[in-house]
TORRO-440232 format. One record per atom (N, C-alpha, C, O): residue in one letter; z, x, y. Coordinates in steps of 0.2 Angstrom, whole numbers, padded with zeros to 4 digits, always signed. Layout:
! residues N
AZXY/...
***
This chain:
! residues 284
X-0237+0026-0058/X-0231+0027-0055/X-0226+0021-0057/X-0229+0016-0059/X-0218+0022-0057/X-0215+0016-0058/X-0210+0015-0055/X-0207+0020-0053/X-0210+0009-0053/X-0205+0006-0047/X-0202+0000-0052/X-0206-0004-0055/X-0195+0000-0050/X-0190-0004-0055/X-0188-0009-0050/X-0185-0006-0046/X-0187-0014-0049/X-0185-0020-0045/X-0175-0020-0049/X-0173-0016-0053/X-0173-0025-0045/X-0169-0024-0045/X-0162-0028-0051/X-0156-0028-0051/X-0168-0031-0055/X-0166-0034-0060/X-0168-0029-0068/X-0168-0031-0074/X-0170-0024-0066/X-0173-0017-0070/X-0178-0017-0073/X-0180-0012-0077/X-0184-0024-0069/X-0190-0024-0073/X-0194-0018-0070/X-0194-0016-0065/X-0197-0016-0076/X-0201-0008-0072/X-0210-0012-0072/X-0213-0015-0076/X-0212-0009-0065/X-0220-0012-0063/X-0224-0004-0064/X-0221+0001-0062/X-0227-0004-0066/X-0232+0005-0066/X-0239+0001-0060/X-0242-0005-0060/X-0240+0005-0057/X-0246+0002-0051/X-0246+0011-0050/X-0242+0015-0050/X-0254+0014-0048/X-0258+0016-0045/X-0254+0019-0038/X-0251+0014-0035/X-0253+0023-0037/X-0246+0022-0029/X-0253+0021-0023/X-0250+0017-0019/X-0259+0022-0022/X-0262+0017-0018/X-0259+0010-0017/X-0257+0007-0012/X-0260+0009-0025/X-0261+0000-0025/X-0253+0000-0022/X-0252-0004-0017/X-0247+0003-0025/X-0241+0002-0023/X-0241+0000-0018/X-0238-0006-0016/X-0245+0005-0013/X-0240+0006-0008/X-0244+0000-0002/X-0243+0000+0005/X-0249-0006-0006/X-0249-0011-0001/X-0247-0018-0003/X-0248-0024-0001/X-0243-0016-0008/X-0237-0023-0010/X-0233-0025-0007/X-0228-0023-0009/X-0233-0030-0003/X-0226-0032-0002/X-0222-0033-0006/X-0224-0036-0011/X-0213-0032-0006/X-0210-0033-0012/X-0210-0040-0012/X-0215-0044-0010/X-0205-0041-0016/X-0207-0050-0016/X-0200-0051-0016/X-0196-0047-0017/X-0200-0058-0013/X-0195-0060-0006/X-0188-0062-0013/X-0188-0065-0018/X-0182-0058-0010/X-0178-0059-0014/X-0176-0055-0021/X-0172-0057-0025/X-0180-0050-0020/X-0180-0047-0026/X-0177-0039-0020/X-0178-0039-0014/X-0172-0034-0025/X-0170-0029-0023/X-0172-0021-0027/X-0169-0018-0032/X-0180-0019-0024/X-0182-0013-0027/X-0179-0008-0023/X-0181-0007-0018/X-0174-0004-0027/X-0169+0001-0025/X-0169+0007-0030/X-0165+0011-0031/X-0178+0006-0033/X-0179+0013-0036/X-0185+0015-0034/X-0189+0010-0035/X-0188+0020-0031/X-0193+0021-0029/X-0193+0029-0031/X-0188+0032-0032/X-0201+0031-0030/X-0203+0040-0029/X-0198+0043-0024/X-0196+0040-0019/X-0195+0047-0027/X-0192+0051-0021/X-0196+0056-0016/X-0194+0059-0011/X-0200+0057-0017/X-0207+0059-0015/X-0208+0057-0009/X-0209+0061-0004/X-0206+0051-0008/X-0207+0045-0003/X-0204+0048+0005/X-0206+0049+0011/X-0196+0049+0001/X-0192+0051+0007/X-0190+0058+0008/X-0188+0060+0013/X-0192+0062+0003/X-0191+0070+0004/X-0191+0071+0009/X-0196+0069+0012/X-0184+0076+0013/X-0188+0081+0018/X-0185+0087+0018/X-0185+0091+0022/X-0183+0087+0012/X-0180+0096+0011/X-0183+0100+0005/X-0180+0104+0001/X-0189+0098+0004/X-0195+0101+0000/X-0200+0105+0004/X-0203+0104+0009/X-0200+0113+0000/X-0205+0115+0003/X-0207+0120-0003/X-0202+0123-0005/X-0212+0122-0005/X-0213+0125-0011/X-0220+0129-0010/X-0226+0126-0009/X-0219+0134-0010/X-0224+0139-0009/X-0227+0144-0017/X-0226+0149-0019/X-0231+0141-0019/X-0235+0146-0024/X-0240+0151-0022/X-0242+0152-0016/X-0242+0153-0027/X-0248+0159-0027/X-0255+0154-0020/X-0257+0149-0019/X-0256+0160-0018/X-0263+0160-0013/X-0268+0161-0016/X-0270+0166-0019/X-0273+0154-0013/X-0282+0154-0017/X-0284+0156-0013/X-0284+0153-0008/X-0288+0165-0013/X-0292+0167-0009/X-0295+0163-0004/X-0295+0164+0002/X-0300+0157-0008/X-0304+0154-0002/X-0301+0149+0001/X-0303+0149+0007/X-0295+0144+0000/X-0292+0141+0005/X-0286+0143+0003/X-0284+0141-0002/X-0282+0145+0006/X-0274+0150+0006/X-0269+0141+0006/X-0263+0140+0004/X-0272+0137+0008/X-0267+0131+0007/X-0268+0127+0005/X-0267+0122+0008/X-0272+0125-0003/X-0273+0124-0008/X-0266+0123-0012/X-0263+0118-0014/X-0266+0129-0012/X-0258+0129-0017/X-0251+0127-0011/X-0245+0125-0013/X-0252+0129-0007/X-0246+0130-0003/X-0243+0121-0001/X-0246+0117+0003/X-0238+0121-0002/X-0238+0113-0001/X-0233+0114+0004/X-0230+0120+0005/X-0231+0108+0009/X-0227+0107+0015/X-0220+0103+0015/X-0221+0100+0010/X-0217+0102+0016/X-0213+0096+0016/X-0215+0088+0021/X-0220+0087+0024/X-0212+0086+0020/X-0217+0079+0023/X-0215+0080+0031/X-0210+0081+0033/X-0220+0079+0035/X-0220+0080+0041/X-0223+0085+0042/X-0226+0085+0048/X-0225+0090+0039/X-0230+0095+0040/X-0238+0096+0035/X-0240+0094+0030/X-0240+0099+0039/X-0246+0101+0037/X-0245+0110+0035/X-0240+0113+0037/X-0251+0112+0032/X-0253+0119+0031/X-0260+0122+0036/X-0265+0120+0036/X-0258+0127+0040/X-0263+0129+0043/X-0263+0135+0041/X-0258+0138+0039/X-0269+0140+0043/X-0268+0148+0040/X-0267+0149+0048/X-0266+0146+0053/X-0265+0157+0048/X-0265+0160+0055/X-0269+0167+0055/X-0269+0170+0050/X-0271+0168+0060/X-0277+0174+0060/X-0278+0179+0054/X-0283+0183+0054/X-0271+0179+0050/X-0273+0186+0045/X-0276+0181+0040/X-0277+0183+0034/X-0277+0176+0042/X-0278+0171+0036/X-0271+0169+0030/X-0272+0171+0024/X-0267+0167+0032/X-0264+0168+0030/X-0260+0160+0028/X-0262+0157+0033/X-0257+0156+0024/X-0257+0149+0023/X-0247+0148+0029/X-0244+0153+0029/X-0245+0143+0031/X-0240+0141+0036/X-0239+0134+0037/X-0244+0130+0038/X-0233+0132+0035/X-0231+0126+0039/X-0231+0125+0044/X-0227+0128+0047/X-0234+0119+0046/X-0233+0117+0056/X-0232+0109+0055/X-0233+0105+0050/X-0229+0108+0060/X-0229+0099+0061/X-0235+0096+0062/X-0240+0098+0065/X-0235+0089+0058/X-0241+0087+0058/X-0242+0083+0064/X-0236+0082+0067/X-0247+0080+0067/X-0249+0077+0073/X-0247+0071+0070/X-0251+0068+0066/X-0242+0069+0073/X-0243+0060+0073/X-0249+0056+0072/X-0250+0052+0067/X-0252+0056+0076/X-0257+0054+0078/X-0264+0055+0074/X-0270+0053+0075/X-0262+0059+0068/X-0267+0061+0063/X-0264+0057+0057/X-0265+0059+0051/X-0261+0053+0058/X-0258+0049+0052/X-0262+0043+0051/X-0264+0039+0055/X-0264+0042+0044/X-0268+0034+0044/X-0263+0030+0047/X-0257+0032+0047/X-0267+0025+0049/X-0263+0019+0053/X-0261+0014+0045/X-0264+0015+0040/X-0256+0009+0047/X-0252+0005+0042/X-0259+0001+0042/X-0263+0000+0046/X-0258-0002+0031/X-0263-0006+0030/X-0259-0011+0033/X-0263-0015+0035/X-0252-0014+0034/X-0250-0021+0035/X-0241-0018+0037/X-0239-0012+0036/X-0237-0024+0040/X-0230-0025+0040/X-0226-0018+0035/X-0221-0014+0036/X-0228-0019+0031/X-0226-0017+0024/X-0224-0011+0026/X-0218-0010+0026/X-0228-0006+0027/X-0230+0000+0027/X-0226+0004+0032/X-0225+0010+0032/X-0222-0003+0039/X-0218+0002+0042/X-0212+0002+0042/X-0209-0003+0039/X-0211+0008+0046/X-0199+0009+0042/X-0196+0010+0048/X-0199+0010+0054/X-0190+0010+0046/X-0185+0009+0052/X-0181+0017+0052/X-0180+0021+0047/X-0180+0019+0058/X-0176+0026+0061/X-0170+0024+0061/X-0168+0018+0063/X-0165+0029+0059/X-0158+0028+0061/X-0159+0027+0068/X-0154+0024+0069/X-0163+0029+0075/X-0164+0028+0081/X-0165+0021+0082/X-0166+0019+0088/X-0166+0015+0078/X-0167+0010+0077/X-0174+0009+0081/X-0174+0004+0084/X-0179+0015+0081/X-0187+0013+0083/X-0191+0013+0077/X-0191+0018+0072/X-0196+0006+0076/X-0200+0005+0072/X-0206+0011+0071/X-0209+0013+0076/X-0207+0014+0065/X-0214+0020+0066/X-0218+0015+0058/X-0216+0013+0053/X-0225+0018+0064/X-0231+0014+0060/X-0230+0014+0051/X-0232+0009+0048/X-0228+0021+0049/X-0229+0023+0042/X-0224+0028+0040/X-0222+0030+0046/X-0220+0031+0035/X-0217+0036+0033/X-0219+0042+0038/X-0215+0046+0042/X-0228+0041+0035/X-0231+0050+0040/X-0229+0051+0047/X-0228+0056+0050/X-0230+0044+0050/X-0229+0044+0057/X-0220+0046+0057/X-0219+0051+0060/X-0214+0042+0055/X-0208+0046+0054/X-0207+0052+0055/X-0204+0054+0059/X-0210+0054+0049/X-0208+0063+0045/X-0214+0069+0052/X-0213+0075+0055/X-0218+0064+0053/X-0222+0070+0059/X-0217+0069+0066/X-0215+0074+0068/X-0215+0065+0068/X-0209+0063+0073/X-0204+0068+0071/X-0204+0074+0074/X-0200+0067+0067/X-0195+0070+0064/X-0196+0079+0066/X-0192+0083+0070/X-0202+0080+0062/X-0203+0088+0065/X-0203+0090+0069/X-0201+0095+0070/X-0207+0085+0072/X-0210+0090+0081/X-0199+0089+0085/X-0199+0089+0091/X-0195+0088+0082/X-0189+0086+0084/X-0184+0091+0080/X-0178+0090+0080/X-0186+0095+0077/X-0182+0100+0074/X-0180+0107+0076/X-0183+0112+0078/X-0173+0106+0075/X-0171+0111+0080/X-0166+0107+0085/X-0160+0109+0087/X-0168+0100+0087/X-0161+0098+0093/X-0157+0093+0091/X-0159+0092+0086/X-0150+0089+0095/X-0148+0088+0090/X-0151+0078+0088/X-0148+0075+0084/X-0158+0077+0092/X-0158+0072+0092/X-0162+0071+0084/X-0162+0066+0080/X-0166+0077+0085/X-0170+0079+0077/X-0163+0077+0070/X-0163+0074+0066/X-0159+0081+0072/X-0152+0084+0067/X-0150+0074+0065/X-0149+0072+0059/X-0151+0070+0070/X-0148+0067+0069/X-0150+0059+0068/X-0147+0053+0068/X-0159+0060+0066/X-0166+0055+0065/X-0166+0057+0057/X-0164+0062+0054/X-0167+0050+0055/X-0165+0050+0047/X-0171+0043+0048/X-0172+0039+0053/X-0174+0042+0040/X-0176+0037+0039/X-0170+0032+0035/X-0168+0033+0030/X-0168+0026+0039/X-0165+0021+0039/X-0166+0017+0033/X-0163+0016+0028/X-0174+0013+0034/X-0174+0009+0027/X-0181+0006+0029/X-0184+0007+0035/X-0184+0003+0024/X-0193+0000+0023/X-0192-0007+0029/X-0187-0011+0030/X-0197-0005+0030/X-0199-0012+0036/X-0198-0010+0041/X-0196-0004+0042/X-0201-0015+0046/X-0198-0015+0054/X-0191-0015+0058/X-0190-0021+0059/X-0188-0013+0059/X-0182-0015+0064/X-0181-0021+0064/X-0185-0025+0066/X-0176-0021+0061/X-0173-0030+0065/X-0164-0029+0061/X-0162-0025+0057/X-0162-0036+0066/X-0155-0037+0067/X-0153-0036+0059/X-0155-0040+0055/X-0147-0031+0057/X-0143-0031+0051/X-0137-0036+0053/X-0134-0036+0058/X-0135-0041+0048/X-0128-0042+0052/X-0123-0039+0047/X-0125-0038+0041/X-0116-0039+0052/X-0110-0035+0049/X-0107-0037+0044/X-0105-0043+0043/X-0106-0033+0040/X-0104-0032+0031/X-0098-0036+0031/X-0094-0032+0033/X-0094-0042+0029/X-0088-0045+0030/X-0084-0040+0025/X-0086-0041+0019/X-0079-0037+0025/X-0074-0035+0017/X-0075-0038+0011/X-0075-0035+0006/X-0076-0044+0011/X-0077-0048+0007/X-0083-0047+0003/X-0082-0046-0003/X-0089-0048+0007/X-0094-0045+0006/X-0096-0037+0002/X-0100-0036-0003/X-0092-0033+0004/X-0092-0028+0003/X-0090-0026-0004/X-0091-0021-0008/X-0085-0031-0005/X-0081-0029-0012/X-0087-0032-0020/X-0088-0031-0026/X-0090-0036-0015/X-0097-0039-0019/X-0099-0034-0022/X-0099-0033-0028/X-0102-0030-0016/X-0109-0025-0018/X-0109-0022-0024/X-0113-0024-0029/X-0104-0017-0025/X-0103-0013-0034/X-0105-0019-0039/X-0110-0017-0044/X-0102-0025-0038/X-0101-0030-0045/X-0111-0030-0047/X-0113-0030-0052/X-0114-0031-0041/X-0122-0032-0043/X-0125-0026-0044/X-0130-0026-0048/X-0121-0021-0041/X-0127-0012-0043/X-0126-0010-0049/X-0130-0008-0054/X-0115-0011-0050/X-0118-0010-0058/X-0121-0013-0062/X-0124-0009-0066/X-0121-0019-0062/X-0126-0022-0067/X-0134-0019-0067/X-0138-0018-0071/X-0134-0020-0060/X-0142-0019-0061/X-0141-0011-0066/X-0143-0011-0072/X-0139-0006-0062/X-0140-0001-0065/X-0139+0002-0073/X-0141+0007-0075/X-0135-0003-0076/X-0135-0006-0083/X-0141-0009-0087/X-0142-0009-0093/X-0144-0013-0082/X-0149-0016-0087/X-0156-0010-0085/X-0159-0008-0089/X-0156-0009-0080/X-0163-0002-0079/X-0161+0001-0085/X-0166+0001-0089/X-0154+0006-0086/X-0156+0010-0093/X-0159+0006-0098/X-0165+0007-0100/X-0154+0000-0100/X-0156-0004-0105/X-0165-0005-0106/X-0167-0003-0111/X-0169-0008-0099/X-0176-0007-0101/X-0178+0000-0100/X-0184+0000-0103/X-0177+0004-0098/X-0180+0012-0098/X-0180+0013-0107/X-0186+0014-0110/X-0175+0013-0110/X-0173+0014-0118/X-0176+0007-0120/X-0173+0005-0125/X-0179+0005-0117/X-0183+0000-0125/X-0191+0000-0122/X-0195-0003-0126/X-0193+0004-0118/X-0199+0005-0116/X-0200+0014-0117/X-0205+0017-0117/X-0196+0016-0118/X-0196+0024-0117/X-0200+0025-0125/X-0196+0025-0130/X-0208+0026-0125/X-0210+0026-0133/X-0212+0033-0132/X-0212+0037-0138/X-0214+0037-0125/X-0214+0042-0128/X-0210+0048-0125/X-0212+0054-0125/X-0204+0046-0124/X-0200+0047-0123/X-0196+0054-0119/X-0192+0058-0120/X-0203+0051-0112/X-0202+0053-0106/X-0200+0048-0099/X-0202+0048-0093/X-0195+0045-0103/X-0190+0040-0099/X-0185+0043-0096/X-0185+0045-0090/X-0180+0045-0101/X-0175+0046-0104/X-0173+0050-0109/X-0173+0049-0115/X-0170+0058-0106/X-0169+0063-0113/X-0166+0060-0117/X-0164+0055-0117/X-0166+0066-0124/X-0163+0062-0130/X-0154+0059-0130/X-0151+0055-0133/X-0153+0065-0126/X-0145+0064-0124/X-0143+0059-0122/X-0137+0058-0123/X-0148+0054-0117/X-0148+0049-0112/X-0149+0042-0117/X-0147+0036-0116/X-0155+0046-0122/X-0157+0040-0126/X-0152+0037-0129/X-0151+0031-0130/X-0146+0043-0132/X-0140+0040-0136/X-0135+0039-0132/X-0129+0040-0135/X-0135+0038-0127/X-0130+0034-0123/X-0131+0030-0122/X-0127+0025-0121/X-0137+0028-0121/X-0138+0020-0120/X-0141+0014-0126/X-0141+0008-0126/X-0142+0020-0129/X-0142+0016-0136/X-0136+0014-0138/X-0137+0010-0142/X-0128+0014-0137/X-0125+0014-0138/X-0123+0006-0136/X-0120+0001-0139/X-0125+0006-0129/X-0123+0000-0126/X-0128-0005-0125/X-0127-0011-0123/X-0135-0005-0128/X-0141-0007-0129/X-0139-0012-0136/X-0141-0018-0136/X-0136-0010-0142/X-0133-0012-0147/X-0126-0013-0145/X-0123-0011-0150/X-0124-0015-0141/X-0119-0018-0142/X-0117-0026-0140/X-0118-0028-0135/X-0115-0028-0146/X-0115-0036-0144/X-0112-0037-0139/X-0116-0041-0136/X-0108-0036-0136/X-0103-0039-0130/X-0108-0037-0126/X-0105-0034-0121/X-0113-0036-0126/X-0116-0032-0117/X-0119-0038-0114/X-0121-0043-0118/X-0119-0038-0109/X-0120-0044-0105/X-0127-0044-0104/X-0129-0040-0100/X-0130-0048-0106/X-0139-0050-0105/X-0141-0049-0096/X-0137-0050-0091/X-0148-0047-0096/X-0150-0048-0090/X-0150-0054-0085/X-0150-0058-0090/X-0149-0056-0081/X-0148-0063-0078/X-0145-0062-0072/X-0142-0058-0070/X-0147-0070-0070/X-0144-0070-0062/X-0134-0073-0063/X-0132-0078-0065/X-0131-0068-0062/X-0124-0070-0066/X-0120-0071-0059/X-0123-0070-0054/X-0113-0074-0060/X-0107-0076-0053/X-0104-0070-0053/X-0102-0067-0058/X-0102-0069-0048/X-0098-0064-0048/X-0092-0064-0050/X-0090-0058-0053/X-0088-0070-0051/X-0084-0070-0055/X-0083-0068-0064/X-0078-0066-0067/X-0092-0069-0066/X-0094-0065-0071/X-0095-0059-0072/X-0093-0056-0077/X-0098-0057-0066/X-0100-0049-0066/X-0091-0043-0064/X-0090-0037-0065/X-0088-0049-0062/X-0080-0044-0062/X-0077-0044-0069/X-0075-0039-0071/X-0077-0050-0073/X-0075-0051-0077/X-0077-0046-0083/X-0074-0042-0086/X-0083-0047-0084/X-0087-0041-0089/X-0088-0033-0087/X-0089-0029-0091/X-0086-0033-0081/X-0084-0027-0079/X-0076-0023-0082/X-0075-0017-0085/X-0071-0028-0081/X-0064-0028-0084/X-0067-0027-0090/X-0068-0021-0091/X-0069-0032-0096/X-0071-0033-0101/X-0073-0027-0105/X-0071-0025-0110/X-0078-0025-0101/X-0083-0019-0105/X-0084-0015-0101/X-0090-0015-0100/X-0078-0012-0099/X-0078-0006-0094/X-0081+0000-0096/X-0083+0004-0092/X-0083+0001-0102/X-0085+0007-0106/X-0093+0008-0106/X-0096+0013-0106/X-0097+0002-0104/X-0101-0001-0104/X-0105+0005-0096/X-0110+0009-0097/X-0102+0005-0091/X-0103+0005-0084/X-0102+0012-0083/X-0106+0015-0079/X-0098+0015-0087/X-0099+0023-0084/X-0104+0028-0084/X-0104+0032-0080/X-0109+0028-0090/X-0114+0030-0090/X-0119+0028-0083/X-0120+0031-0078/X-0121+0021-0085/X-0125+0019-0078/X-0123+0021-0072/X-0128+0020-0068/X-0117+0024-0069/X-0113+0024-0063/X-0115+0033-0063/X-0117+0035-0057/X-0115+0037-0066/X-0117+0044-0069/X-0124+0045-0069/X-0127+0049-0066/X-0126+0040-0071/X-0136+0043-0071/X-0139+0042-0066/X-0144+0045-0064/X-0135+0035-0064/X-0139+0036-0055/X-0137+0043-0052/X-0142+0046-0050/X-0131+0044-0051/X-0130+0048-0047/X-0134+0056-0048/X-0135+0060-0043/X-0137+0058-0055/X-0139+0062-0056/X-0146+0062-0057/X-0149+0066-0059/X-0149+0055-0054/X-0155+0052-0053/X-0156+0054-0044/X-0161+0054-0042/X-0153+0056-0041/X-0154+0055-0036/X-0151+0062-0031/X-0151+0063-0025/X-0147+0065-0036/X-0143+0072-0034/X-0151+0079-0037/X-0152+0082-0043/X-0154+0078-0031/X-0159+0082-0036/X-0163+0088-0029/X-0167+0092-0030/X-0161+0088-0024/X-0161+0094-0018/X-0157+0098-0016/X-0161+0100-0012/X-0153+0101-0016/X-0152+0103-0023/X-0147+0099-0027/X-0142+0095-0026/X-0148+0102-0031/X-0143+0097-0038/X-0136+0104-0038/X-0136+0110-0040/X-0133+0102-0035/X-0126+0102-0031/X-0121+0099-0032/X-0116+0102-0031/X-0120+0093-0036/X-0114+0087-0035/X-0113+0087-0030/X-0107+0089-0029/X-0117+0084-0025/X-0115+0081-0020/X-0123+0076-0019/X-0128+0077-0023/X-0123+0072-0014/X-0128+0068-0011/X-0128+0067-0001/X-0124+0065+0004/X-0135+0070-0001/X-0135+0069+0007/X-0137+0063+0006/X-0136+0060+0000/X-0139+0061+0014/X-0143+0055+0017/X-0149+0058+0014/X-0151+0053+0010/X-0151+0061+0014/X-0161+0063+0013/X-0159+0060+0002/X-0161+0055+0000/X-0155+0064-0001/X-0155+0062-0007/X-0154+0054-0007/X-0157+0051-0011/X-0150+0050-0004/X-0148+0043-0004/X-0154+0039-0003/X-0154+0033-0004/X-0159+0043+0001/X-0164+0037+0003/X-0168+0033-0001/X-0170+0028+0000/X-0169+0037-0006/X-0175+0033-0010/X-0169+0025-0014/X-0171+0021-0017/X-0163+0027-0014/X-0159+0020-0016/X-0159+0015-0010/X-0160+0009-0010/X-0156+0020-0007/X-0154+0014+0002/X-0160+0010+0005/X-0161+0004+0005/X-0164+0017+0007/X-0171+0013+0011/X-0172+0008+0009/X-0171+0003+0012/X-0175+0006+0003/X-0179-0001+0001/X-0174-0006+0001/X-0176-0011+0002/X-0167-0006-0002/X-0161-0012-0002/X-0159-0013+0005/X-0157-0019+0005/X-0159-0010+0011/X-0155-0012+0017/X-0157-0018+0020/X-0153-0022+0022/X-0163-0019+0019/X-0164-0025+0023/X-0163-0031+0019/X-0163-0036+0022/X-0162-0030+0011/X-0160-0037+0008/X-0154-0037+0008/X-0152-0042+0010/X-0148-0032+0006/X-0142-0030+0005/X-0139-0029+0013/X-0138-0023+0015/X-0138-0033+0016/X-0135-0030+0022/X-0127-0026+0021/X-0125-0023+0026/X-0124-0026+0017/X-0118-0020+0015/X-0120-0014+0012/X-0116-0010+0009/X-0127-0013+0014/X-0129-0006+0012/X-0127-0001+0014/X-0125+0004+0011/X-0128-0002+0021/X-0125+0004+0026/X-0118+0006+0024/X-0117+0011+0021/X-0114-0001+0025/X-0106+0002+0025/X-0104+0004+0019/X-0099+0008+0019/X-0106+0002+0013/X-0106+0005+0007/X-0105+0010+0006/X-0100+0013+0003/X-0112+0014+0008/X-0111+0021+0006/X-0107+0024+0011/X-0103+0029+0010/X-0107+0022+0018/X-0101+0028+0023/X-0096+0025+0021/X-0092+0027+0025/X-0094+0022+0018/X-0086+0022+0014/X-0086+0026+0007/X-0080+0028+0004/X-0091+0026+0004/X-0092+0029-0002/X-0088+0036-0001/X-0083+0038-0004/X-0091+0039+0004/X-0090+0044+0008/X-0081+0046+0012/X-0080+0047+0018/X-0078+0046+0008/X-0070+0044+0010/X-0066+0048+0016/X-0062+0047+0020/X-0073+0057+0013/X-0068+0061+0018/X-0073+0062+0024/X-0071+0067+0026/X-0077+0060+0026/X-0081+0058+0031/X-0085+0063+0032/X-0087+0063+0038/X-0088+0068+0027/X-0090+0077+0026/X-0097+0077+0027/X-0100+0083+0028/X-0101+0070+0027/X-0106+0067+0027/X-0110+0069+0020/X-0116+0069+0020/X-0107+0071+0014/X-0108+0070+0008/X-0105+0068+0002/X-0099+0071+0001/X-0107+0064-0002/X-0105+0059-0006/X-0104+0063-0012/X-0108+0063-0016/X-0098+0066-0012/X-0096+0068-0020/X-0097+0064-0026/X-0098+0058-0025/X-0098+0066-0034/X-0098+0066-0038/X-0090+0059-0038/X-0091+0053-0040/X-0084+0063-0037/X-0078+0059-0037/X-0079+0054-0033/X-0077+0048-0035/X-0081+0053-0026/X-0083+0050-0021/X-0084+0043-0026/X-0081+0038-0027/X-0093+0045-0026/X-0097+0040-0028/X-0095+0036-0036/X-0097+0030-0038/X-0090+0039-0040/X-0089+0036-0046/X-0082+0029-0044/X-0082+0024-0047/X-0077+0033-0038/X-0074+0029-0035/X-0077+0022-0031/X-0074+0017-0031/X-0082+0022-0029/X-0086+0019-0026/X-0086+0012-0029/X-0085+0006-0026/X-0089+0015-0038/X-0090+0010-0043/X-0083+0007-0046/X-0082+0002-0049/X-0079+0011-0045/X-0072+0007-0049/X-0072+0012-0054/X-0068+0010-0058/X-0075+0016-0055/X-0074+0022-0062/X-0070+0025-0060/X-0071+0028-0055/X-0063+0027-0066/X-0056+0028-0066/X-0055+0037-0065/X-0060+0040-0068/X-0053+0039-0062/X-0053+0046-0061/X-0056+0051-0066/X-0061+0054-0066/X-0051+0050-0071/X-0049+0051-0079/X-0058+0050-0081/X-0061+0055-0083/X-0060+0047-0080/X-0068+0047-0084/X-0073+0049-0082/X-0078+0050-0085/X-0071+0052-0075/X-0076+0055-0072/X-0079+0062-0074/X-0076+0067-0072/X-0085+0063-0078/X-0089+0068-0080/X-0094+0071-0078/X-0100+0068-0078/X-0094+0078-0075/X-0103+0081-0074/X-0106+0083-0080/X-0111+0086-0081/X-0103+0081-0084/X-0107+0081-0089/X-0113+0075-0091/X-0118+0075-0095/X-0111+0069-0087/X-0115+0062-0089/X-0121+0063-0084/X-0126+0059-0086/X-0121+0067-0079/X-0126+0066-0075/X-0133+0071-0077/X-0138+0071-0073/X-0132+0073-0080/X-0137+0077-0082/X-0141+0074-0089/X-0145+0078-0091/
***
């Protein structure tokens, strides 16, 4: 599995092993399995005679059980049938702002709540336990874009110098970032000033569009709609929130016409990418 920090280094770990690491303090992993947070997957194939839910997979928070014709079915899973957390790590924070032991424990909560509007309205928030965010100052906020897009420029940049067999990055993908990969004036990886990272923004605006497109079509994938829920946002948000405290406000402003869906147009304005440049065609 690969999990990219937020300087674009990519780690490949066992997702066992993953999943009892703590990140390390100060670093920003805001690429994760989207597997993770799915909850609008459910996928049903062909039925194996001898176990009918073999094939039949769930969305998270459920299990498969058959029912008297023998038959395979999603039901909510019992909380209480979730392994417990190996450590801190393992638990996540509710838009209800209650701590739950593990993701499973979440997603089985979630279920057994579907249908009212308190279920409509439980989202997983972000990794860790609950604790105090404080409030995003404007100032602050105007920060955030200057560091995403960079990161989000140097992850292509190692994706395309690691991608040897060349299931990183389609071909199409490969030559767009080949482009800014050679290019002299690109701004090396590092810990930079903001003042820097505005500057090289102005500078080498051409630089940043792609990167600003491929996230979004990294993450626009339930359906692939041009738009972004919460459930699609999570696997960026959850793990940044608790280091990034302008996470939240970031994206509900992203969100300009409050539809609780982050357009394609939305999300490119987000970043400072000019109307005029905005392509569906990059996200793909």
């Amino acid at each position: 599995k690969t999990v990219w920090n937020f300087w674009g280094k990519i780690i490949k770990k066992p997702l066992e092993t993953r999943k009892k690491v703590e990140p390390e303090v100060g670093a920003n992993p805001v690429q994760v399995e989207i597997g993770e947070f799915d909850e609008a997957i459910e996928v049903v194939e062909d039925v194996v005679a001898e176990n009918p839910c073999l094939n039949h997979h769930c969305k998270k928070g459920k299990v498969c059980e058959v029912d008297d014709s023998n038959t395979p079915m999603c039901v909510c899973q019992d909380p209480t049938t979730c392994p417990a957390a190996d450590g801190e790590f393992e638990h996540v924070c509710g838009t209800d702002n209650k701590t739950y032991d593990t993701s499973c424990h979440f997603f089985a909560t979630k279920c057994t709540l579907e249908g009212t509007k308190k279920g409509h309205k439980l989202h997983l928030d972000y990794i860790g336990p609950c604790k105090y965010i404080e409030p995003c100052m404007d100032s602050e906020l105007n920060e955030f874009p200057l560091r995403m897009r960079d990161w989000l420029k140097n992850v292509l940049v190692t994706l395309y110098e690691r991608d040897e067999e060349n299931n990183l990055l389609t071909e199409k993908q490969k030559l767009r970032v080949k482009k800014i990969y050679e290019n002299e004036k690109r701004l090396q990886a590092g810990e930079h000033s903001l003042d820097l990272l505005a500057h090289d923004f102005q500078k080498n605006y051409n630089m940043y569009i792609f990167p600003v497109h491929w996230q979004f079509g990294q993450l626009d994938q339930h359906p692939v709609d041009g738009y972004l829920t919460h459930t699609e946002l999570a696997p960026l948000r959850a793990p940044l929130i608790p280091m990034e405290h302008c996470t939240t406000r970031f994206f509900e402003e992203c969100d300009s016409d409050s539809d609780k869906y982050i357009a394609l147009e939305e999300w490119a304005a987000c970043f400072g990418i000019k109307e005029q440049d905005i392509d569906k065609d990059l996200v793909v």
